[in-house]
PAPANU-16188 format. One record per residue (C-alpha): residue number from 1; x, y, z. Coordinates in nm, 2 decimals, m for minus. Example, Ala and Ser with C-alpha at 12.3 -4.5 7.8 and 13.67 -1.06 7.14 Angstrom:
2
   nr      xx      yy      zz
    1    1.23   m0.45    0.78
    2    1.37   m0.11    0.71
end
This chain:
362
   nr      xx      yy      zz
    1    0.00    0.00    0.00
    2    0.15    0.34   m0.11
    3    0.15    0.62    0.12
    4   m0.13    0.81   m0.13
    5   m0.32    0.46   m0.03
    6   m0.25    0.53    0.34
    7   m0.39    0.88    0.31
    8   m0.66    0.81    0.13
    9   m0.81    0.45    0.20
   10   m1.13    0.57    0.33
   11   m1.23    0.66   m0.04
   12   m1.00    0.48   m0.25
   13   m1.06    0.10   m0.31
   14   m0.78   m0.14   m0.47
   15   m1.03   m0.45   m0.52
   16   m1.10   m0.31   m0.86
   17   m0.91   m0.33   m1.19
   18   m0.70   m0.02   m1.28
   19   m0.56    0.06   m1.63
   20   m0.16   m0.03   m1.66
   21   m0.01    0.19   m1.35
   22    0.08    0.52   m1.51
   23    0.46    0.52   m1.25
   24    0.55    0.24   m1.47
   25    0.54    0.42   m1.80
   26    0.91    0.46   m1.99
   27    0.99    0.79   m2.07
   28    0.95    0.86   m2.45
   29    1.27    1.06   m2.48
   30    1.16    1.15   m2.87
   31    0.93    1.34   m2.75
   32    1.06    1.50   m2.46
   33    1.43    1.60   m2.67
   34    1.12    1.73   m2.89
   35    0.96    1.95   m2.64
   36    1.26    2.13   m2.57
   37    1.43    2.17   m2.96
   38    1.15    2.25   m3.10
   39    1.02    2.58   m2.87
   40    1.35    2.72   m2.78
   41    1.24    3.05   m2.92
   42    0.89    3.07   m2.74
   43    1.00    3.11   m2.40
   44    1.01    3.45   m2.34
   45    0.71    3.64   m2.12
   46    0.56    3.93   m2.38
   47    0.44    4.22   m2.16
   48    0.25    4.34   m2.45
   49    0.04    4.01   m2.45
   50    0.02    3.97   m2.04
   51   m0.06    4.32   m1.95
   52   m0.42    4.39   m2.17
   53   m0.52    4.05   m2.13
   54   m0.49    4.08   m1.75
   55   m0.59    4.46   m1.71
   56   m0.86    4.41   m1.98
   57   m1.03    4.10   m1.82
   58   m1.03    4.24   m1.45
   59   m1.18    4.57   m1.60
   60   m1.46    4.37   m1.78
   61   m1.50    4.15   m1.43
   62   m1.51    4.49   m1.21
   63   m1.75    4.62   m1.50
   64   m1.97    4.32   m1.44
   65   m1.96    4.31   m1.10
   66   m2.11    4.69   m1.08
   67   m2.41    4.60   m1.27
   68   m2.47    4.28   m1.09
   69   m2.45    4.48   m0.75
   70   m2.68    4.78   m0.91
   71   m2.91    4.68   m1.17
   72   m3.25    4.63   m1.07
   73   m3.35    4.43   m1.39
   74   m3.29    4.06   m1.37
   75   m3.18    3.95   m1.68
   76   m2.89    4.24   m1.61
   77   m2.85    4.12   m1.30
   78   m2.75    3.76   m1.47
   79   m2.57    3.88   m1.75
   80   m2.32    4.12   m1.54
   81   m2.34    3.84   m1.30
   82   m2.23    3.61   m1.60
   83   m1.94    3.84   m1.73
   84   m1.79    3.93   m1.43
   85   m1.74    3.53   m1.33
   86   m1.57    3.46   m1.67
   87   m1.34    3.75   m1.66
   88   m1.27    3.75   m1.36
   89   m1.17    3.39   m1.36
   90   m0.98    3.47   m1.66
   91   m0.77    3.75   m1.43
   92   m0.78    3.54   m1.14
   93   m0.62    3.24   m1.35
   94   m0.27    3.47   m1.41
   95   m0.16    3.36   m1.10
   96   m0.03    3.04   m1.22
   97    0.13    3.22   m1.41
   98    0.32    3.43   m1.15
   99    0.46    3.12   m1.02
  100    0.66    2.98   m1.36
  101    0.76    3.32   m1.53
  102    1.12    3.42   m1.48
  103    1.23    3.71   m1.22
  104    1.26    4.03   m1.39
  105    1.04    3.94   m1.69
  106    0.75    4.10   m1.65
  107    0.81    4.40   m1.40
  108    0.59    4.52   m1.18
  109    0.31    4.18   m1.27
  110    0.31    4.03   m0.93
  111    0.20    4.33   m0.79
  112   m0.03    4.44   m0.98
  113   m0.20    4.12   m0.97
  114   m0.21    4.11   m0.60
  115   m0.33    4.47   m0.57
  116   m0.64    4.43   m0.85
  117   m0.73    4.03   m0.85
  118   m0.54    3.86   m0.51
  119   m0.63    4.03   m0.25
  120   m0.98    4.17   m0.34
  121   m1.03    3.78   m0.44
  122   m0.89    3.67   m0.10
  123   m0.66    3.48   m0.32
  124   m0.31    3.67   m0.24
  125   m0.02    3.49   m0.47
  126    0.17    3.38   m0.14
  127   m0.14    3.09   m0.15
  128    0.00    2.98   m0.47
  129    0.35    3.05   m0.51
  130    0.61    2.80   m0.37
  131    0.30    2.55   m0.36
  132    0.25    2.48   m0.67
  133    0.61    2.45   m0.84
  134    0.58    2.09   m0.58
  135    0.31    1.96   m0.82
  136    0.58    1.98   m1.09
  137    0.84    1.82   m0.90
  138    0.90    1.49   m1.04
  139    0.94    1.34   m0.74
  140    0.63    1.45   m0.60
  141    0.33    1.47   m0.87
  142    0.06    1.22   m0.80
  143    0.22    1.13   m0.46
  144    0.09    1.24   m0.11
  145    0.34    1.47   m0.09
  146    0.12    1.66   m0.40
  147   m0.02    1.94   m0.30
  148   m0.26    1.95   m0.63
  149   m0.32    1.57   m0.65
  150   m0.59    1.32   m0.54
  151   m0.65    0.97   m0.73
  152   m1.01    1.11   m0.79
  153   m1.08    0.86   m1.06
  154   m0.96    0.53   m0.79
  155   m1.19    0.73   m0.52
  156   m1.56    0.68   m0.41
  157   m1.89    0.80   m0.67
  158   m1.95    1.01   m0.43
  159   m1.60    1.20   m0.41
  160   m1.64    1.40   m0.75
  161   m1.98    1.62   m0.66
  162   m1.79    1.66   m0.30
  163   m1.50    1.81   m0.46
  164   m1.74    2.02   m0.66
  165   m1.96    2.14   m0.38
  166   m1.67    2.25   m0.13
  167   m1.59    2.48   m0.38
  168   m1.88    2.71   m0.35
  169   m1.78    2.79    0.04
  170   m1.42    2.91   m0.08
  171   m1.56    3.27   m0.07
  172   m1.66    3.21    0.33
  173   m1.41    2.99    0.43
  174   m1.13    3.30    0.28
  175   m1.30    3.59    0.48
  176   m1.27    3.37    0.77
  177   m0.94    3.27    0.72
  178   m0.81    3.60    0.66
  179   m1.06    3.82    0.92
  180   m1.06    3.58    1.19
  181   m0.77    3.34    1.14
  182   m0.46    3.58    1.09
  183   m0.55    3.85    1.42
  184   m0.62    3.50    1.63
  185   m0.28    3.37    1.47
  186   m0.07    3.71    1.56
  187   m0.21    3.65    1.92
  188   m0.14    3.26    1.97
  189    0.15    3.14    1.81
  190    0.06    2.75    1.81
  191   m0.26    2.86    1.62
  192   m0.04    3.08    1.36
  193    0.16    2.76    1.32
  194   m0.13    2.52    1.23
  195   m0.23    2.78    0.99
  196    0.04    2.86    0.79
  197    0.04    2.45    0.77
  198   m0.32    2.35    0.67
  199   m0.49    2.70    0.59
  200   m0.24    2.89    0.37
  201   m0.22    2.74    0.05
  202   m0.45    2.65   m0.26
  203   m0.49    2.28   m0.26
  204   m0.67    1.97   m0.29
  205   m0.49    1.74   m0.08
  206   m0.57    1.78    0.26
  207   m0.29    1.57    0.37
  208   m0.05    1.84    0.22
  209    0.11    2.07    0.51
  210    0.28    2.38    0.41
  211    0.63    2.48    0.53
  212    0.67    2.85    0.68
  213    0.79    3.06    0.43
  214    1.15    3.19    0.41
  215    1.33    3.50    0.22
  216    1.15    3.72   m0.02
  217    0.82    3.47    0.02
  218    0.83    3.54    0.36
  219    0.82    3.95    0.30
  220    0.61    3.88   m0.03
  221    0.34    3.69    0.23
  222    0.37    3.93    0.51
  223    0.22    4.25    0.32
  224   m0.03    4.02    0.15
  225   m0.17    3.86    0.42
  226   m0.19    4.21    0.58
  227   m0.39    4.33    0.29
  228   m0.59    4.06    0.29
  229   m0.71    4.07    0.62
  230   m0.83    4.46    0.58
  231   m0.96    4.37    0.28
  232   m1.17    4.08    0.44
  233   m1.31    4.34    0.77
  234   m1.36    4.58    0.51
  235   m1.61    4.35    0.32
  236   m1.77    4.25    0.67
  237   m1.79    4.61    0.74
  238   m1.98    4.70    0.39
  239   m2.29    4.52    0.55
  240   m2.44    4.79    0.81
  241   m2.28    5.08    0.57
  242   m2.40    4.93    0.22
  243   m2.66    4.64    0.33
  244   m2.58    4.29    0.19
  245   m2.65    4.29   m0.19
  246   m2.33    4.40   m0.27
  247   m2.15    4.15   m0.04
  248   m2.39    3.85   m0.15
  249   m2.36    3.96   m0.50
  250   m1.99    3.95   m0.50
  251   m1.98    3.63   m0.30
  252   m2.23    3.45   m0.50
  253   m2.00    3.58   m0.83
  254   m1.66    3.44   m0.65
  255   m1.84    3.09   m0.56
  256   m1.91    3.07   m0.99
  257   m1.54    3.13   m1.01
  258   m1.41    2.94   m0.80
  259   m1.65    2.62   m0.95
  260   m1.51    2.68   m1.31
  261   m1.19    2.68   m1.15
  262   m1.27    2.37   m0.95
  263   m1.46    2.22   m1.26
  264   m1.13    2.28   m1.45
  265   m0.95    2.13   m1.23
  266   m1.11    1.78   m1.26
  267   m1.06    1.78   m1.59
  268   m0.70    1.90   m1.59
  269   m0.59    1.53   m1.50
  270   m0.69    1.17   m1.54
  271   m0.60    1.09   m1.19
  272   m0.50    0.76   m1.21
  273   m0.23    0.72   m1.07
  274   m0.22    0.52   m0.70
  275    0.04    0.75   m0.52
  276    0.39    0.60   m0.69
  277    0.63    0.89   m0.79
  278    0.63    0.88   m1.22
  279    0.81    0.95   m1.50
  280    0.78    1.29   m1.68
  281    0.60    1.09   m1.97
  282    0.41    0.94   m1.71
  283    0.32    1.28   m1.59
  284    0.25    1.39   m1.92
  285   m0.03    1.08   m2.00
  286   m0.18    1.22   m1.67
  287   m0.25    1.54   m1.79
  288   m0.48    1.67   m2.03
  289   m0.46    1.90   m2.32
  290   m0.80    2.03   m2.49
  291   m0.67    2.18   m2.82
  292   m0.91    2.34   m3.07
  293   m1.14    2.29   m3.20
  294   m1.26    2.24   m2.89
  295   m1.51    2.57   m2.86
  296   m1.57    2.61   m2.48
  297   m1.22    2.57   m2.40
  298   m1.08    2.87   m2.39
  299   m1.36    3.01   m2.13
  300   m1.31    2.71   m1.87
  301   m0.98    2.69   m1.92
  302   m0.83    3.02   m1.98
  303   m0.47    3.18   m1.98
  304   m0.29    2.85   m2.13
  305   m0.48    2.61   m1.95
  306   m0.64    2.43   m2.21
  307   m0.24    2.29   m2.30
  308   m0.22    2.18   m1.92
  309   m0.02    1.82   m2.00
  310    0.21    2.04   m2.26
  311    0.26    2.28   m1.95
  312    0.35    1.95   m1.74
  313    0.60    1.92   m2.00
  314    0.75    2.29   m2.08
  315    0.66    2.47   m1.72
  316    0.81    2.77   m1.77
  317    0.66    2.79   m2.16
  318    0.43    3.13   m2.13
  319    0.11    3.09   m2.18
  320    0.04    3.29   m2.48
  321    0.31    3.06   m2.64
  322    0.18    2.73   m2.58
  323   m0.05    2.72   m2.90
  324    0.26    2.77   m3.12
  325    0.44    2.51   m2.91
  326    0.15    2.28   m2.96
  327    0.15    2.33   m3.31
  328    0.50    2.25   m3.39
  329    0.50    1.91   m3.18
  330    0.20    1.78   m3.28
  331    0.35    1.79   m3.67
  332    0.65    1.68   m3.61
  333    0.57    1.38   m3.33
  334    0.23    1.29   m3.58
  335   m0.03    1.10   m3.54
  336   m0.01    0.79   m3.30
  337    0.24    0.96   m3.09
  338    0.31    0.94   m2.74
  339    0.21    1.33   m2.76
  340   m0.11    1.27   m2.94
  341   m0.31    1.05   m2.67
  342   m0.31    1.30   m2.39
  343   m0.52    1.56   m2.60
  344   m0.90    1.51   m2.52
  345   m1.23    1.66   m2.69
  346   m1.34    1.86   m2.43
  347   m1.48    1.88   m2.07
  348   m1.79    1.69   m2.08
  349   m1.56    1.34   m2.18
  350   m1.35    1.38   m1.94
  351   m1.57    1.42   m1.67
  352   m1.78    1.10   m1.80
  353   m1.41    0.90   m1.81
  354   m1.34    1.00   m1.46
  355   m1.71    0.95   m1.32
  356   m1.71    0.59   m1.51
  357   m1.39    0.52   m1.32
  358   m1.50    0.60   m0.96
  359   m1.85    0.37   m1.07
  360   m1.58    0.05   m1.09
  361   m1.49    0.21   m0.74
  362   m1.88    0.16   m0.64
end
């Protein structure tokens, strides 16, 4: 029994037949020698790409947002409603980005993100950033010590609308962590330990436990949590001042996000693999790319998410380059390829695949 199997043996069975164990997989070193040779020349950040897109889709979100909160017609009510939670996932989704682009690249990004999308999202980068470069770790991916892994597809039936669900209290569960949780944290130090471990990262696993941060994390993370937490008592605040429309408009909006996000996320791997650490093709065959024509795509999974097992291959491949990339290996590997069988049609597949697999579970 692997330690993935420890953690999770309450929803995980291993009475039922799996597919050929994904850690056992060869690494197809054509197609990784490919991966590198061929992009070589697409790895540099363009500011004149990631600058509109960001600014543009948190203006559109904001722009949304307002109507949502002051419209008193309906159908306005949905449609701002409707735009704001695309855009602003779109904006909100740059910070996986922040944690592969090189220092120095794009000047100035990090904190403009923070200041317009993290912290009025309750989603400050230091939640992200030295988290998830330990899901690319090849030592680590698909193992307990993943902080973005679960064997969802080995798991219970039950499991996958659970993973859905929790997502809509992320809004709640953020004002409390930053407007309760941090003050209580500064004042009892055992607490402030416990929640820099379980309460302080963007994750899945709930076995994961986060390290306290060192160097310029640790001064990154100290001005955003502060933020954070006045931005948190100011929205708790805006209910005697404002009443609660705005703040249950803006909550209900963030809960949409954060289920595409979630919904995207169950789709951005197969899951199958039983807690062994795996090859990078292994990896790769893990991880799904949804490559036009697929039409929804690029709304579910925005900024580059779409190529998510051709990110699990070139990590620090910006996003707006990973089309090109995709391009170029899919003509040169061809058809049959190694490269060719993670690419999927589209959402609704992939979440019939993995809800088939957890029905062998029972």
């Amino acid at each position: 029994m692997t330690a993935m199997d420890k953690t999770m043996s309450g929803g995980v069975s291993r009475d039922v037949p799996t597919r050929p164990a994904l850690a056992a997989t060869p690494d197809d070193s054509a197609m990784l020698r490919a991966a590198v040779d061929l992009t070589r020349d697409l790895g540099k950040a363009k500011p004149s790409i990631y600058w509109p897109d960001f600014l543009g889709s948190a203006a559109l979100g904001y722009a949304g947002l307002a109507v949502a909160i002051t419209t008193s017609q309906g159908w306005l009510v949905v449609l701002g409603g409707l735009v704001a939670a695309v855009t602003l996932y779109r904006a909100a989704s740059f910070i996986h980005e922040l944690t592969h682009i090189r220092n120095g690249s794009l000047r100035g990004f990090r904190l403009a993100w923070n200041m317009l999308v993290g912290i009025p999202l309750l989603i400050p980068s230091f939640m992200y950033e030295g988290v998830h470069t330990q899901h690319h770790a090849k030592t680590r991916y698909g193992t307990v010590d993943d902080p973005e892994y679960l064997p969802l597809a080995l798991m219970k039936p039950w499991t996958l609308p659970l993973f859905i669900v929790a997502a809509l209290l992320a809004p709640v569960a953020l004002i409390v962590r930053f407007a309760v949780l941090t003050p209580l944290g500064v004042l009892i130090p055992a607490l402030r330990r416990e929640i820099v471990a379980r309460y302080s990262a963007l994750t899945i696993n709930p076995a994961y436990r986060r390290r306290p941060p060192e160097g310029e994390l640790k001064r990154r993370w100290a001005w955003q949590e502060t933020g954070a937490f006045f931005w948190a008592l100011a929205l708790i605040a805006s209910v005697p001042l404002f009443g609660w429309r705005p703040l249950l408009t803006g909550v209900a909006i963030f809960s949409a996000v954060a289920v595409l996000n979630q919904l995207r996320t169950l789709v951005a791997h197969l899951w199958e693999n039983e807690g062994e650490p795996m090859t990078v093709t292994g990896q790769y065959l893990d991880s799904v790319n949804v490559p036009p024509p697929a039409p929804l795509a690029g709304l579910w999974a925005p900024v580059g998410l779409r190529y998510h097992a051709l990110h699990h291959l070139l990590p620090s491949m910006p996003y707006h380059s990973l089309g090109e990339a995709h391009r170029r290996l899919t003509a040169h590997l061809g058809a049959g390829s190694t490269y060719q069988r993670s690419n999927h049609a589209g959402m609704l597949p992939l979440v019939a695949r993995i809800a088939r697999s957890t029905m062998r579970v029972g």
